[in-house]
C-alpha positions in Angstrom: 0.0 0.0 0.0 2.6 2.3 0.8 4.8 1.7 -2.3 1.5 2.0 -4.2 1.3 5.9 -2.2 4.4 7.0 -2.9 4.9 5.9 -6.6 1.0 7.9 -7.2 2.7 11.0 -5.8 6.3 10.4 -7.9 4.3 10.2 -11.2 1.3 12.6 -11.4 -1.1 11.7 -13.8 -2.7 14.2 -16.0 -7.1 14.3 -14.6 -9.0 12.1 -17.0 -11.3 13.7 -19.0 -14.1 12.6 -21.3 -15.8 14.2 -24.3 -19.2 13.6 -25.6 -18.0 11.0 -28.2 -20.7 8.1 -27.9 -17.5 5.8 -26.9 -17.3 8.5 -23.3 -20.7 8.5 -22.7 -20.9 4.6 -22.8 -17.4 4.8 -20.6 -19.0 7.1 -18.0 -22.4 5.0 -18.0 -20.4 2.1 -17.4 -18.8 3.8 -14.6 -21.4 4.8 -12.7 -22.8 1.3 -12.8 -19.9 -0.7 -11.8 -19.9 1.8 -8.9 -23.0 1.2 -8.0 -22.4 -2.5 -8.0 -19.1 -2.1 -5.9 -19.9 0.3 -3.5 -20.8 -1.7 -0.7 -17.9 -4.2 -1.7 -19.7 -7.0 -2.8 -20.4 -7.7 -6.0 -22.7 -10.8 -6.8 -23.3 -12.8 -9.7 -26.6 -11.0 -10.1 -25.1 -7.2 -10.4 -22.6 -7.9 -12.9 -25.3 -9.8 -15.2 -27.6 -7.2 -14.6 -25.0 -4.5 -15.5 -24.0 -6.5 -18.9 -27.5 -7.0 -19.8 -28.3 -3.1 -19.4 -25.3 -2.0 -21.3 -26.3 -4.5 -24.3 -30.2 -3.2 -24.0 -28.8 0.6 -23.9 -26.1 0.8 -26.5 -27.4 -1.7 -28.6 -23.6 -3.7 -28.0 -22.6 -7.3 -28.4 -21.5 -9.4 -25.2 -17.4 -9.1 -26.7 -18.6 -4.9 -26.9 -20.1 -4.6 -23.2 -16.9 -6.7 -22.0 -14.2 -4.1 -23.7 -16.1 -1.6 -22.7 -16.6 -3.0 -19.2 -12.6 -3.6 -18.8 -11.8 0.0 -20.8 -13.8 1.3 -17.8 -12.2 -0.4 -15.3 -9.0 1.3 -16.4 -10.1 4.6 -16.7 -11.7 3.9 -13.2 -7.9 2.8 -12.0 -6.6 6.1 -13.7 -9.6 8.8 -11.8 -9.3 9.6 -8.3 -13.1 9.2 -8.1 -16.5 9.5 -10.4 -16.1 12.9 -11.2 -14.7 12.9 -14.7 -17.6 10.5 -15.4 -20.8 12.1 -13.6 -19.5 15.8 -15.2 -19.9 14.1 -18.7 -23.3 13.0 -18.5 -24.8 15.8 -16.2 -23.3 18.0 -19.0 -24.0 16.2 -21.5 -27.4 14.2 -21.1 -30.7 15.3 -21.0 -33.1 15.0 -18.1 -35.2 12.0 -19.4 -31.4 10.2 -20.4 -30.4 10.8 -16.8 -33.6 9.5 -15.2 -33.1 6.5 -17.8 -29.7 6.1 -15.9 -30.5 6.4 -12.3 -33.2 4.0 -13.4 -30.4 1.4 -14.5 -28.5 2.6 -11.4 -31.5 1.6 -9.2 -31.2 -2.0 -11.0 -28.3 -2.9 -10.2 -28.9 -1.6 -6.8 -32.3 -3.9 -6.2 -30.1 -7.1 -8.3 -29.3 -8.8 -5.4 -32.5 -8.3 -3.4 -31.5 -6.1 -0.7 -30.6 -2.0 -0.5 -26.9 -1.8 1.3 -27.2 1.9 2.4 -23.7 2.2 0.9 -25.6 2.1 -2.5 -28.9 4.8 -1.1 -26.0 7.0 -0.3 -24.3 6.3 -3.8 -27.8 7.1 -5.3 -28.4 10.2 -3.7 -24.6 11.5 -4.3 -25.9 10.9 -8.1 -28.9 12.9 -7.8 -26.4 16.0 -6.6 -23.2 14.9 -9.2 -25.7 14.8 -12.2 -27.9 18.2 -11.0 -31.1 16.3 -11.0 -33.8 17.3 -8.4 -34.8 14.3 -5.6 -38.4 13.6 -7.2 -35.9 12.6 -10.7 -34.4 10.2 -8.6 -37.7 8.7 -6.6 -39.2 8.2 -9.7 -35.9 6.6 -11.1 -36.2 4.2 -7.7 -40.1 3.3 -8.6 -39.7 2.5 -12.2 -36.3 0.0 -11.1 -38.9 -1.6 -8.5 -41.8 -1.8 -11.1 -39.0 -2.8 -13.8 -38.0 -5.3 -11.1 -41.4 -6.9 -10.2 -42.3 -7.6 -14.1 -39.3 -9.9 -14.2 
């Protein structure tokens, strides 16, 4: 840990930024979803097929698409200091029915394993303030993952 300190501090890294090319959009959904399945450190079987089945219904992307993307991310994760290059693209980028289509998929993952960590209801509500959504956005985000949820 301490070797992996001092070499981050020895070799500054420029802050990763993302564009609006459909490639960073997909990178900084992807993002926020692996988040949202890691945040309470345990990721089952059920969030990471829920995750790969989103990104496939969402960007229209074959399984070998959603895993580069998927291990792209995970990179540029390793290489940002937190989800801030990746929340700034889409709340500047997406519009308000996008980002309650996101929080929606956010909310999936969250429910995928059948129980709400509050590690992920406080990663949720961080979203609502990182993506400049009002709280109702995200409540109705919540209800349509429940209802999305109970027709499966």
């Amino acid at each position: 840990m301490l070797d992996k300190l001092k070499a981050f501090f020895k070799s500054p890294q420029a802050p990763l930024r993302l564009g609006s090319s459909p490639q960073d959009m997909r990178m900084a959904v992807c993002a926020v979803l692996l988040e949202a399945a890691e945040v309470d450190q345990q990721v089952p079987a059920s969030e990471r097929r829920t995750i790969r089945e989103l990104l496939k219904q969402e960007f229209a992307l074959s399984d070998g698409a959603v895993e580069a993307l998927i291990a792209d991310t995970r990179t540029a994760r390793n290489n940002a200091s937190d989800l801030w290059p990746f929340t700034t693209a889409i709340a500047r980028d997406y519009s308000p029915e996008q980002k309650l289509n996101l929080l929606q998929m956010v909310w999936q993952v969250i429910f995928a394993d059948d129980r709400l960590d509050p590690y992920e209801e406080q990663l949720a509500r961080r979203l609502q303030a990182m993506l400049s959504v009002n709280h109702s956005l995200l409540m109705e985000a919540k209800k349509r993952a429940r209802e999305a949820r109970a027709v499966v």
